[in-house]
C-alpha positions in Angstrom: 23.8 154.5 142.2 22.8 151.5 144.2 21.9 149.6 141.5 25.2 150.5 140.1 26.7 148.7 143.0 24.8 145.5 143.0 25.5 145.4 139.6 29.3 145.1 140.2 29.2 142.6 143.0 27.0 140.0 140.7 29.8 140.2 137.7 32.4 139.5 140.5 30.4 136.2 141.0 30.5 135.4 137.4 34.6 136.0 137.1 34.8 133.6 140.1 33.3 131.2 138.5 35.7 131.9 134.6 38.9 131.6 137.2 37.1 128.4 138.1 36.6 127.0 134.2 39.9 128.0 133.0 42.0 126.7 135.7 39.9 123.5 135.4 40.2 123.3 131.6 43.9 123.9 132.0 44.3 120.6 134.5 42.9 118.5 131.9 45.2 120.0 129.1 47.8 119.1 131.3 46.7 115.4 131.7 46.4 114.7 128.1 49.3 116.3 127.0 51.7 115.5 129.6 50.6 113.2 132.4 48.9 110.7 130.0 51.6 110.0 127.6 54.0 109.6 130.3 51.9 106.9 132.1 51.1 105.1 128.8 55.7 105.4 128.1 56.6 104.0 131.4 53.4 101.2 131.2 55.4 100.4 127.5 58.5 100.4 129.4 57.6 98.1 132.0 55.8 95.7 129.9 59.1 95.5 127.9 61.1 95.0 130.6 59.2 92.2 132.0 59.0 90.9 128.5 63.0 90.5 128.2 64.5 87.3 127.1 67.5 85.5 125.6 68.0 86.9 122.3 66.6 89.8 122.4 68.2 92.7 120.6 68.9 95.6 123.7 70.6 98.8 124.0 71.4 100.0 127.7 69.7 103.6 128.9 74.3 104.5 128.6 74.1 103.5 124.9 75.8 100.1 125.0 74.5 98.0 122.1 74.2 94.4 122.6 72.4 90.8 122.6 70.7 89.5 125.8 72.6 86.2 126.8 70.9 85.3 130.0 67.8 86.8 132.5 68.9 86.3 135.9 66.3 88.3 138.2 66.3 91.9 138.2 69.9 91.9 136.1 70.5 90.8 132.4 73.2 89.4 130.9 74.2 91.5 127.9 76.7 90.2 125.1 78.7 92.8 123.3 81.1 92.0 120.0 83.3 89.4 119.9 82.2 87.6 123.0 82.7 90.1 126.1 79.4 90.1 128.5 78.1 92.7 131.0 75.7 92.5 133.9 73.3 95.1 134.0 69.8 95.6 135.7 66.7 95.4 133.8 65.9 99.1 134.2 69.4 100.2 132.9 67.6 98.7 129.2 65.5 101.1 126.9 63.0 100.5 124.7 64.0 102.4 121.8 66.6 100.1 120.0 64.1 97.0 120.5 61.5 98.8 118.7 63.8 100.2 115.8 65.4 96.5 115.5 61.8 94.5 115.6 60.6 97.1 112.8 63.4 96.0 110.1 63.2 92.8 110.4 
């Protein structure tokens, strides 16, 4: 019966140490399925935004399509249709419509 005992206490050991390997397993999932990409999406989206200039093809994070007429600073000059321009900050600009717009020309 003792041996029975001692038995017992070393297989707690070993779950310890499976608790140990799948929590640590799902930490890295976790980084490369959610905390990488997102690092490697806002490093895109700050490389564009430093990257903005005059003519440049934008679309603003509220869906306002439009040409960049001036870079003044933190805040961009948009040109809508026939001529009407809004101020906006860099960071209100997203990435997506410059990448569809680069790919057909």
């Amino acid at each position: 019966m003792f041996n029975f005992i001692l038995l017992q206490a070393e297989g707690a050991g070993g779950g310890i140490m499976g608790q140990v390997f799948l929590f640590g397993s799902i930490i890295l999932i976790m980084y490369f399925f959610m905390i990488r990409p997102q690092q490697k999406k806002q490093k895109d989206t700050n490389k564009f935004i430093e990257e903005i200039k005059k003519g440049d093809m934008v679309v603003t994070v509220g869906g306002i399509h439009g040409k960049v007429y001036a870079v003044e600073g933190d805040t961009v000059m948009v040109e809508l249709e026939k001529g009407m321009k809004i101020k906006v900050e860099k960071t209100a600009l997203s990435l997506e419509y410059s990448k569809k717009y680069k790919e057909t020309k």
